[in-house]
BAGU-355776 format. One record per residue (C-alpha): residue in three letters; x, y, z. Coordinates in pm, whole numbers, always signed. Layout:
BEGIN
<r res="ALA" px="X" py="Y" pz="Z"/>
...
This chain:
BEGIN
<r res="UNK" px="-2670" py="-1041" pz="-785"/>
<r res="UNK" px="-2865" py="-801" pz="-1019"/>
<r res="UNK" px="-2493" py="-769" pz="-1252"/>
<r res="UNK" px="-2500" py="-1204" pz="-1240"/>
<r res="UNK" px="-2869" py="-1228" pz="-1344"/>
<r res="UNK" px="-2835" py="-1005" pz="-1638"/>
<r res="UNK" px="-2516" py="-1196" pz="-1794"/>
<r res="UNK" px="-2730" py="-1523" pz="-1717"/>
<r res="UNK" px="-3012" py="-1354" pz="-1953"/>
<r res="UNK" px="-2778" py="-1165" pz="-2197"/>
<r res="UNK" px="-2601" py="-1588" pz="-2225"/>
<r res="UNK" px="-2938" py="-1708" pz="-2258"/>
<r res="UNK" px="-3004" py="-1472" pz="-2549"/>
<r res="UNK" px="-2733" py="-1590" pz="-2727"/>
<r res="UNK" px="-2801" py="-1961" pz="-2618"/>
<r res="UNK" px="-3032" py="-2053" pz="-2970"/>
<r res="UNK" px="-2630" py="-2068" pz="-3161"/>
<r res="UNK" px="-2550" py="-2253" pz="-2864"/>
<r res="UNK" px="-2803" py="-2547" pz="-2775"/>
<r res="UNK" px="-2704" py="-2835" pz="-2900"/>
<r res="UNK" px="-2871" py="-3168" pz="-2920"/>
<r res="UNK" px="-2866" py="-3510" pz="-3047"/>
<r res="UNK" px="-2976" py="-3517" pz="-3432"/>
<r res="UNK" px="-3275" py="-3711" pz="-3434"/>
<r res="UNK" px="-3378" py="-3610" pz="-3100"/>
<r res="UNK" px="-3780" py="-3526" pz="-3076"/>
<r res="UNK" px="-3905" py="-3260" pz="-2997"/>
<r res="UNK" px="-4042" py="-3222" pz="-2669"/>
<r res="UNK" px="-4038" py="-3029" pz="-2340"/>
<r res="UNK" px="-3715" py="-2747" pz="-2400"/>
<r res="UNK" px="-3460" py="-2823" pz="-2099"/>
<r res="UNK" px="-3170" py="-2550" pz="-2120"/>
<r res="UNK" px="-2848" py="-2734" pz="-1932"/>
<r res="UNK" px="-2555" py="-2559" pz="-1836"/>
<r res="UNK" px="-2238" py="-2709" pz="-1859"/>
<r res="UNK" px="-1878" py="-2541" pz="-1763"/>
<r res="UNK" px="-1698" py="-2794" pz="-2002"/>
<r res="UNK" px="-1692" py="-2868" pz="-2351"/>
<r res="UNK" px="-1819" py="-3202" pz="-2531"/>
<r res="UNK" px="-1482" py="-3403" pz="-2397"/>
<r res="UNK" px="-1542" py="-3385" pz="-2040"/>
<r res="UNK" px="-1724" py="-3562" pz="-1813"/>
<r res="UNK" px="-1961" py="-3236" pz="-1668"/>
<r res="UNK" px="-2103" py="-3228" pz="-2054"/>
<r res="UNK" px="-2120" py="-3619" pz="-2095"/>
<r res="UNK" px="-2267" py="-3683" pz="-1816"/>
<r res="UNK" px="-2575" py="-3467" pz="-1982"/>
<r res="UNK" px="-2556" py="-3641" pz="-2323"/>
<r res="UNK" px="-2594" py="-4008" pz="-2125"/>
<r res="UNK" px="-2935" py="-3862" pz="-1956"/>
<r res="UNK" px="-3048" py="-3703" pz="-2279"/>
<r res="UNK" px="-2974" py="-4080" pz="-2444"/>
<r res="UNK" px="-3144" py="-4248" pz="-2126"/>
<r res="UNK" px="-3441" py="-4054" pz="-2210"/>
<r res="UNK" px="-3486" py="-4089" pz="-2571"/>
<r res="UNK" px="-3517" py="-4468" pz="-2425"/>
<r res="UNK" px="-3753" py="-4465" pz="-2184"/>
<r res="UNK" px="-3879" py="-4146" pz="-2265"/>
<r res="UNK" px="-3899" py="-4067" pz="-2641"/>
<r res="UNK" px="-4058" py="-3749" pz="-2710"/>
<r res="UNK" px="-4092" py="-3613" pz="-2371"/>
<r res="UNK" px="-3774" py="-3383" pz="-2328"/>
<r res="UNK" px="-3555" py="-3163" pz="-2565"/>
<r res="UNK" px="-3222" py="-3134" pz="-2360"/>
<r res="UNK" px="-3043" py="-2832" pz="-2505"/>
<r res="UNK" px="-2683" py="-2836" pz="-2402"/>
<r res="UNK" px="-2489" py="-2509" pz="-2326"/>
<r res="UNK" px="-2094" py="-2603" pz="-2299"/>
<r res="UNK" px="-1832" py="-2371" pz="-2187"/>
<r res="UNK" px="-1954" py="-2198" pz="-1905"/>
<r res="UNK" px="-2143" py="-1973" pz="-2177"/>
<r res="UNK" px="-2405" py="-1952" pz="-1955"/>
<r res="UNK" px="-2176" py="-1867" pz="-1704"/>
<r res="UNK" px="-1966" py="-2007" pz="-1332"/>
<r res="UNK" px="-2161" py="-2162" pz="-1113"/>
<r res="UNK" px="-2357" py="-1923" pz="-894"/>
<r res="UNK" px="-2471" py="-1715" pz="-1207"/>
<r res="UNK" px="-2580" py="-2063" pz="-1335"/>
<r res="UNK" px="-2776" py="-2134" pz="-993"/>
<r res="UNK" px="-2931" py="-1839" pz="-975"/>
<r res="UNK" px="-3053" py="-1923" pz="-1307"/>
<r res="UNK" px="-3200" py="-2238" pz="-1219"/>
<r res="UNK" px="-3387" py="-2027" pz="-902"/>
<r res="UNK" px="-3523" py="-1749" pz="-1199"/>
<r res="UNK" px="-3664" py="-2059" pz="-1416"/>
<r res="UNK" px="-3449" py="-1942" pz="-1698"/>
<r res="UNK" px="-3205" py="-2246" pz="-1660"/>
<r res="UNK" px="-3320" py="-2622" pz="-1598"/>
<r res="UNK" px="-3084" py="-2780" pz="-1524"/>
<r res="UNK" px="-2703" py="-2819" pz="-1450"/>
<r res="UNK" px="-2459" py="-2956" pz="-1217"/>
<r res="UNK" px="-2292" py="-2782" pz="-933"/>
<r res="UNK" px="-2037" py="-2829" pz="-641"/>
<r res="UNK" px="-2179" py="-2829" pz="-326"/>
<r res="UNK" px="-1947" py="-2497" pz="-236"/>
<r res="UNK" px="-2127" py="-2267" pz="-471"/>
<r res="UNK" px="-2430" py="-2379" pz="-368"/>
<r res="UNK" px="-2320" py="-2300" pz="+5"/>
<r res="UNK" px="-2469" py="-1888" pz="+39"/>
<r res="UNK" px="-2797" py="-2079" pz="+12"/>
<r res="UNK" px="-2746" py="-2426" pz="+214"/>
<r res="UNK" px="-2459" py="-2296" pz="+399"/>
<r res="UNK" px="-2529" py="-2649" pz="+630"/>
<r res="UNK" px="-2419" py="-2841" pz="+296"/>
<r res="UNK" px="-2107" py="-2716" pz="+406"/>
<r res="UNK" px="-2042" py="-3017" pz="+643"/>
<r res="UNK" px="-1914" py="-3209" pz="+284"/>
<r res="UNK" px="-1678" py="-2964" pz="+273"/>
<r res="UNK" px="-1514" py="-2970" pz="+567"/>
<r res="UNK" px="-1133" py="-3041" pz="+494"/>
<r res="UNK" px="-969" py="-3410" pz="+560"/>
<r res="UNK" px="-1314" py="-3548" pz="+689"/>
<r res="UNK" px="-1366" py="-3841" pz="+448"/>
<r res="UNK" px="-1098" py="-4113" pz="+404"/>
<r res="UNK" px="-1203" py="-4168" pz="+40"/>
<r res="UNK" px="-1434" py="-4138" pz="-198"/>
<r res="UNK" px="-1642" py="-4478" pz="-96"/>
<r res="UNK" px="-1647" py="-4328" pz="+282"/>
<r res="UNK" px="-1826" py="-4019" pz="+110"/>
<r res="UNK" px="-2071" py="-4259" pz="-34"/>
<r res="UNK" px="-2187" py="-4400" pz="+218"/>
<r res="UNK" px="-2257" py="-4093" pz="+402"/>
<r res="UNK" px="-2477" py="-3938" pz="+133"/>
<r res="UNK" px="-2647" py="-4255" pz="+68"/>
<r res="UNK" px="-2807" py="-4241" pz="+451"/>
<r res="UNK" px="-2996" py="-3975" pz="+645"/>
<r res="UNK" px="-2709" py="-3687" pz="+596"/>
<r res="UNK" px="-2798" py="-3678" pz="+197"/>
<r res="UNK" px="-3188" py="-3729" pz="+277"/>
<r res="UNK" px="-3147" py="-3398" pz="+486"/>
<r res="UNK" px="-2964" py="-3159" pz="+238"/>
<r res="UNK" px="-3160" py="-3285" pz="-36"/>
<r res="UNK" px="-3448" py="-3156" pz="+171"/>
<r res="UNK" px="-3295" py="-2838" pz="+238"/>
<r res="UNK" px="-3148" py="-2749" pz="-125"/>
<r res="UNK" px="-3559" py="-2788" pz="-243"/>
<r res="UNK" px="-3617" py="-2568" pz="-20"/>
<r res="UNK" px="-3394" py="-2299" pz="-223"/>
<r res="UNK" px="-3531" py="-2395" pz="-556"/>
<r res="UNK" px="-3276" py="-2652" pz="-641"/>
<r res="UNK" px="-3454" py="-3037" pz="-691"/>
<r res="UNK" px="-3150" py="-3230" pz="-614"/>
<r res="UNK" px="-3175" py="-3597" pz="-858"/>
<r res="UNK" px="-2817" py="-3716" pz="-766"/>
<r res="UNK" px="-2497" py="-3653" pz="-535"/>
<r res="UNK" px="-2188" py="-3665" pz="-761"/>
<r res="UNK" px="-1796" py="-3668" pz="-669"/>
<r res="UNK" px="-1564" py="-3429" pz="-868"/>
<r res="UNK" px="-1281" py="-3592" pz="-732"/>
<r res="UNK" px="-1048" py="-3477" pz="-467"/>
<r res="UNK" px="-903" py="-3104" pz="-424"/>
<r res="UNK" px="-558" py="-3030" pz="-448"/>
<r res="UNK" px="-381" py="-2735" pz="-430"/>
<r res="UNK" px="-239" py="-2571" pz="-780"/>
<r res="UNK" px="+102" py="-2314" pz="-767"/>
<r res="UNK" px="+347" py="-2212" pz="-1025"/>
<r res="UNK" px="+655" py="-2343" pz="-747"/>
<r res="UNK" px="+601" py="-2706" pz="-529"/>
<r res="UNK" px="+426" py="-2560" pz="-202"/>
<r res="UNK" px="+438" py="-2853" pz="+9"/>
<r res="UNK" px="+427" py="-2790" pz="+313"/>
<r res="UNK" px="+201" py="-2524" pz="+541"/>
<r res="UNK" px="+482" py="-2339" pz="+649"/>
<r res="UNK" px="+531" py="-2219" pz="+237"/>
<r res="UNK" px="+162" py="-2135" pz="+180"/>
<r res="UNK" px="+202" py="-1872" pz="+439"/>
<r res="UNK" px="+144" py="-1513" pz="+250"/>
<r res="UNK" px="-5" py="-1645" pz="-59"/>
<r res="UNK" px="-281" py="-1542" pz="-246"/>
<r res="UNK" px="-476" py="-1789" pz="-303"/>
<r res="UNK" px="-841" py="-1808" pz="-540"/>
<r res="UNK" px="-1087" py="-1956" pz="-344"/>
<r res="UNK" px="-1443" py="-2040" pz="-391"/>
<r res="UNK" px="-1675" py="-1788" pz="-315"/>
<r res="UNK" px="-1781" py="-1963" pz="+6"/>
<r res="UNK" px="-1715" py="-1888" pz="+424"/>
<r res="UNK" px="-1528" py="-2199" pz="+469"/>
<r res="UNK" px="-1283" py="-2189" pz="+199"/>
<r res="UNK" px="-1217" py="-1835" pz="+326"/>
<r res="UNK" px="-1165" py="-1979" pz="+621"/>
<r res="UNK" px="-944" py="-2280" pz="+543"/>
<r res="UNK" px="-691" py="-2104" pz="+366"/>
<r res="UNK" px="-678" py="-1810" pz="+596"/>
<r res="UNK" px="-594" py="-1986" pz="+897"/>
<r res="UNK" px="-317" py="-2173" pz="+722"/>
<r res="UNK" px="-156" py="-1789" pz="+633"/>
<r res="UNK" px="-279" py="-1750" pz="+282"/>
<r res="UNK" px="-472" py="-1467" pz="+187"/>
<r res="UNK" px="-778" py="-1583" pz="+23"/>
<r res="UNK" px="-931" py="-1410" pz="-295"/>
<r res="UNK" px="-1285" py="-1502" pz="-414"/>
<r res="UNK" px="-1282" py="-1534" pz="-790"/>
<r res="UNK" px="-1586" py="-1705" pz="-1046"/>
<r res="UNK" px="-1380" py="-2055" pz="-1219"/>
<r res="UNK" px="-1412" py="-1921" pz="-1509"/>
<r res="UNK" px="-1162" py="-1634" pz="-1433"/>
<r res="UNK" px="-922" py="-1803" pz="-1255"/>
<r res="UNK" px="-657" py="-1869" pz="-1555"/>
<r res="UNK" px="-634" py="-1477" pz="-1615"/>
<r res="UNK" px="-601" py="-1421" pz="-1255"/>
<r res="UNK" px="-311" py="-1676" pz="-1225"/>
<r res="UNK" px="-148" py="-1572" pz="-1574"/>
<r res="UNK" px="-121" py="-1203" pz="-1438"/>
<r res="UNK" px="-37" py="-1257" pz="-1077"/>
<r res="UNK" px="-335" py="-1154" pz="-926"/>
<r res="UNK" px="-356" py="-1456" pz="-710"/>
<r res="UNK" px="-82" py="-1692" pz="-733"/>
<r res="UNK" px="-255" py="-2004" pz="-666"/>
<r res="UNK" px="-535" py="-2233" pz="-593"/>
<r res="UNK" px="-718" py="-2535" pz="-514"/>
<r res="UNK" px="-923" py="-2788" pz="-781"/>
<r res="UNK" px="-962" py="-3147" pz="-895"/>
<r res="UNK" px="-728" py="-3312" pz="-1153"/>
<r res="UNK" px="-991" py="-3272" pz="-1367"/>
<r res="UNK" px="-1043" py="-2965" pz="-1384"/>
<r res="UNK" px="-663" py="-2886" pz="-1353"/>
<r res="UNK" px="-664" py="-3000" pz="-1693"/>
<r res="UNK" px="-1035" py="-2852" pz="-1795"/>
<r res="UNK" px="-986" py="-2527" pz="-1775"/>
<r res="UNK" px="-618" py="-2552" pz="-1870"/>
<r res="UNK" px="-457" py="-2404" pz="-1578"/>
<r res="UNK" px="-175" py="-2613" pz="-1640"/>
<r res="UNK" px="-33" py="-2358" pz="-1831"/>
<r res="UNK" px="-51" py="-2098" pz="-1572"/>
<r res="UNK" px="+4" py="-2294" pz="-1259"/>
<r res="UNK" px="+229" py="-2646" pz="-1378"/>
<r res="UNK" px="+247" py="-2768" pz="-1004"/>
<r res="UNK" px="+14" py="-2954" pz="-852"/>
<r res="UNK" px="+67" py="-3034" pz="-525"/>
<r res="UNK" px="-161" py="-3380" pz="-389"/>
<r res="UNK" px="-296" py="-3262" pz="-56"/>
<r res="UNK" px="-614" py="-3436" pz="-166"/>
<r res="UNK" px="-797" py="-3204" pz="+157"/>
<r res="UNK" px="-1123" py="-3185" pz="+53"/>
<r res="UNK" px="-1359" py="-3441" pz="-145"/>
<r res="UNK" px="-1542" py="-3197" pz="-414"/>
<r res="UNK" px="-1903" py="-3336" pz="-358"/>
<r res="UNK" px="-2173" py="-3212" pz="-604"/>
<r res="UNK" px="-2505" py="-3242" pz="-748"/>
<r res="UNK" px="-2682" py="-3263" pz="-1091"/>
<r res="UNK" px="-2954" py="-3076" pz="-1008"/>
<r res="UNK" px="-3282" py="-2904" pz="-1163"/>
<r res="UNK" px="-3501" py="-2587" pz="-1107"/>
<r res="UNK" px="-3743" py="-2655" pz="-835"/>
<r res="UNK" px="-3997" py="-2462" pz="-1048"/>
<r res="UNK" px="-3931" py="-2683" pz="-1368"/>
<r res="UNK" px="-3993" py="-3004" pz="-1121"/>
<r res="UNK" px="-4283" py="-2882" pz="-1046"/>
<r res="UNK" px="-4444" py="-2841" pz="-1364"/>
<r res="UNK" px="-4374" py="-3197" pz="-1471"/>
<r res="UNK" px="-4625" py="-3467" pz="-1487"/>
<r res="UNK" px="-4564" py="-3811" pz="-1200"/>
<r res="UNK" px="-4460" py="-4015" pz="-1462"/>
<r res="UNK" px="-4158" py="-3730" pz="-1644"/>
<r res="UNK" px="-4059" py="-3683" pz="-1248"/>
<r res="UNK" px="-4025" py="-4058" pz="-1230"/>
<r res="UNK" px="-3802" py="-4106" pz="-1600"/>
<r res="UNK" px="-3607" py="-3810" pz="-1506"/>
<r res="UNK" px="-3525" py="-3897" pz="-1169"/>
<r res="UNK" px="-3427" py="-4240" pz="-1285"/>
<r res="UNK" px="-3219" py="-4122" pz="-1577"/>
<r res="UNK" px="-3032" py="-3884" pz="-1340"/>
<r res="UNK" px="-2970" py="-4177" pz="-1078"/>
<r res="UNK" px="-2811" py="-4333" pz="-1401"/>
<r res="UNK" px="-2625" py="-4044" pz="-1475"/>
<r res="UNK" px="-2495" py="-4022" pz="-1127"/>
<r res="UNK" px="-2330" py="-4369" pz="-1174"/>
<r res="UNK" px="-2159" py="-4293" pz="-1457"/>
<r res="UNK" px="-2067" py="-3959" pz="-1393"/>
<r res="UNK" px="-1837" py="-4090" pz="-1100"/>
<r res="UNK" px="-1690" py="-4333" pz="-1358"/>
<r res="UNK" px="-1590" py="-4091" pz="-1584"/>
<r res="UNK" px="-1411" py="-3861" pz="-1352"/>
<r res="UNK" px="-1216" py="-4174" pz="-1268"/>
<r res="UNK" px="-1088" py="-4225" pz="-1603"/>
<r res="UNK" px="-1079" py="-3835" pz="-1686"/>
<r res="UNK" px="-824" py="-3758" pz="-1364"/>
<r res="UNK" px="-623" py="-4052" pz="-1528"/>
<r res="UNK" px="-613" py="-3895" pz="-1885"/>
<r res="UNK" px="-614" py="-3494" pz="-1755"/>
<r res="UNK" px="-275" py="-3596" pz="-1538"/>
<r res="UNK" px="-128" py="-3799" pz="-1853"/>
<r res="UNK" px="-219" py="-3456" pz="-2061"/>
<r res="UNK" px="-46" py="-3206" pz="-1783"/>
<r res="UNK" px="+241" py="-3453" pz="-1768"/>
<r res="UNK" px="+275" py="-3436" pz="-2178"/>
<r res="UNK" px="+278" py="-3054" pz="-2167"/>
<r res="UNK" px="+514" py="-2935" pz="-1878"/>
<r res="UNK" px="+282" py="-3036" pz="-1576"/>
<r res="UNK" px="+469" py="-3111" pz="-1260"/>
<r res="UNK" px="+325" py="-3301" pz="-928"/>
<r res="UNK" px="+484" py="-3300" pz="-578"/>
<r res="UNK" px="+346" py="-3453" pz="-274"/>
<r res="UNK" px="+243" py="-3313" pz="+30"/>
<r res="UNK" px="+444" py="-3292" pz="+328"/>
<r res="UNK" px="+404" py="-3274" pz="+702"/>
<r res="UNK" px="+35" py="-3396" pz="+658"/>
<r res="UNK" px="+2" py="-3392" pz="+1026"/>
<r res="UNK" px="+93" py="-3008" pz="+995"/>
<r res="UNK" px="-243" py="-2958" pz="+690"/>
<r res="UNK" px="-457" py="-3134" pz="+909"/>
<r res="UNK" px="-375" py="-3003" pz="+1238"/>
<r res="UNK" px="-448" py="-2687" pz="+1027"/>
<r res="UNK" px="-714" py="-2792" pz="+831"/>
<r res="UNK" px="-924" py="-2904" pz="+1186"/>
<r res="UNK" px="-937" py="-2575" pz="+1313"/>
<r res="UNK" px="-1211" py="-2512" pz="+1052"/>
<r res="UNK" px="-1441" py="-2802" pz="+1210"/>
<r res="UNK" px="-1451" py="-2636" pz="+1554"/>
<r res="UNK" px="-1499" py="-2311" pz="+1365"/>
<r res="UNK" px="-1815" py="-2427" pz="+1170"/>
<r res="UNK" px="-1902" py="-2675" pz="+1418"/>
<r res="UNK" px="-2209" py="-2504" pz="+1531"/>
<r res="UNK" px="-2338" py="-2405" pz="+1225"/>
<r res="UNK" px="-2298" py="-2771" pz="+1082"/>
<r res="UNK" px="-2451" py="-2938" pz="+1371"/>
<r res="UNK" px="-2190" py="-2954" pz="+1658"/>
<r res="UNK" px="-1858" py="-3137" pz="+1660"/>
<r res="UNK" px="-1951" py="-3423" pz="+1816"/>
<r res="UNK" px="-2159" py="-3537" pz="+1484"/>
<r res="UNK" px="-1829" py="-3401" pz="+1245"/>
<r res="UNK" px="-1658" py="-3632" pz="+1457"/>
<r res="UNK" px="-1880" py="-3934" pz="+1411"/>
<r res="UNK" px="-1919" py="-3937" pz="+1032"/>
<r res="UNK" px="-1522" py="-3878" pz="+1033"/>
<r res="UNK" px="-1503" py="-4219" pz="+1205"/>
<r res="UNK" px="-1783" py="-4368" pz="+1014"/>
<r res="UNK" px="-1752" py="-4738" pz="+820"/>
């Protein structure tokens, strides 16, 4: 941890070349965002939307400085960040944020929502009123639940079926039940920050992973790893979040515009990674991307369920896995 919190200050030094803003934009209350993504995708324009929102209804009030391409660096350095004070803001999966709110887990828990509206509805009742309540109590102020899309797994050869995953090395999130997923389904799982993953696959240290068709494209793995394979196991929830300490020091009515430009932002970030998975796929396609569909689904699921009953009791038994699985 000591190693991540001194690249998030040495980025942070070097963050004045990188803040950017909206010319025009007032001055007011510095808000240092991290971003993994350049200006073209939807984890950076998502950020320019709020910062828009709140030269509206806010003019003067915040001075959103942007930091694109994980300069600030992957997601837990970023998080760690926002619980130092040194970043404000960002967005984050819900699996990086896991080592703190390992019961946020229960989003990730492979083939439980049918689609992305069924994951709506969940975090929209007493399941998303809970976490949000529990990620505060970390330092993270959670403003919004988001959808990355779904996961799909990402090889240099079509692995379609369980049976071929077997013996793989596979990059996984740095989080228990990823680990866990892919090792009961053979694969030998290898913890590795996002924004080392296209090294890792170019030189064969792992020869595969999982990620959304967004950021297939994003981070250009589609040169490493051309195959992606729709398993479509897990729904990548996540959060646009702030530093509980920078919530704290705002004024009622900044809490209120914030919270209402985020809500915005929320909307529209969904929206976008519609229409981005449409154009990343159309972009893979154009330079030698392949995709294959899964087979024996019954085989990835039967898999794939082992991890409930594994995690049931930290996640609050199986018998409430089972009833938000069958949830309208």
């Amino acid at each position: 941890m000591i190693v991540s919190r001194r690249r998030v200050a040495a980025g942070l030094l070097a963050a004045p070349a990188l803040l950017t803003a909206r010319p025009g934009f007032a001055a007011g209350r510095p808000v240092t965002v991290a971003s993994l993504f350049g200006e073209d995708k939807p984890e950076t324009m998502v950020w320019r939307r709020i910062a828009q929102t709140l030269e509206r209804t806010a003019p003067g009030r915040f001075d959103l400085r942007i930091v694109g391409n994980a300069a600030l660096g992957g997601e837990k350095e970023v998080a760690e960040g926002l619980r130092l004070g040194s970043v404000q803001a960002s967005l984050s999966t819900i699996s990086a944020l896991s080592g703190w709110v390992p019961e946020g887990q229960i989003l990730d828990l492979p083939f439980l929502f049918r689609d992305r509206g069924h994951l709506r509805r969940v975090l929209d009742g007493p399941l998303g009123a809970e976490l949000k309540g529990r990620y505060e109590a970390q330092g993270f102020v959670v403003l919004g639940f988001i959808n990355y899309g779904a996961r799909h797994l990402l090889a240099k050869e079509p692995i379609t079926t369980p049976a071929a995953i077997r013996g793989k090395r596979i990059r996984v999130i740095q989080s228990p039940l990823h680990t866990e997923l892919w090792s009961g389904l053979g694969a030998y799982p290898t913890p590795i920050p996002i924004p080392e993953t296209y090294n890792a696959l170019k030189t064969g240290v792992v020869d595969c992973m999982d990620l959304t068709k967004s950021a297939f494209v994003g981070f250009r793995l589609h040169e490493v790893v051309p195959w992606l394979i729709e398993t479509g196991h897990i729904w990548a929830s996540g959060v646009i979040m702030v530093s509980a300490a920078f919530w704290k020091g705002l004024s009622a009515d900044d809490r209120t515009a914030l919270a209402a430009a985020a809500a915005e932002g929320t909307a529209y970030f969904d929206e976008l990674i519609i229409a981005d998975e449409a154009a990343s796929m159309a972009k893979a396609a154009s330079e030698g991307g392949k995709v294959a569909q899964a087979e024996d689904r019954p085989a990835w699921e039967a898999g794939a369920r082992k991890v409930w009953t594994t995690f049931a009791t930290k996640l609050g038994g199986l018998d409430r896995i089972e009833a938000i699985a069958r949830s309208a």
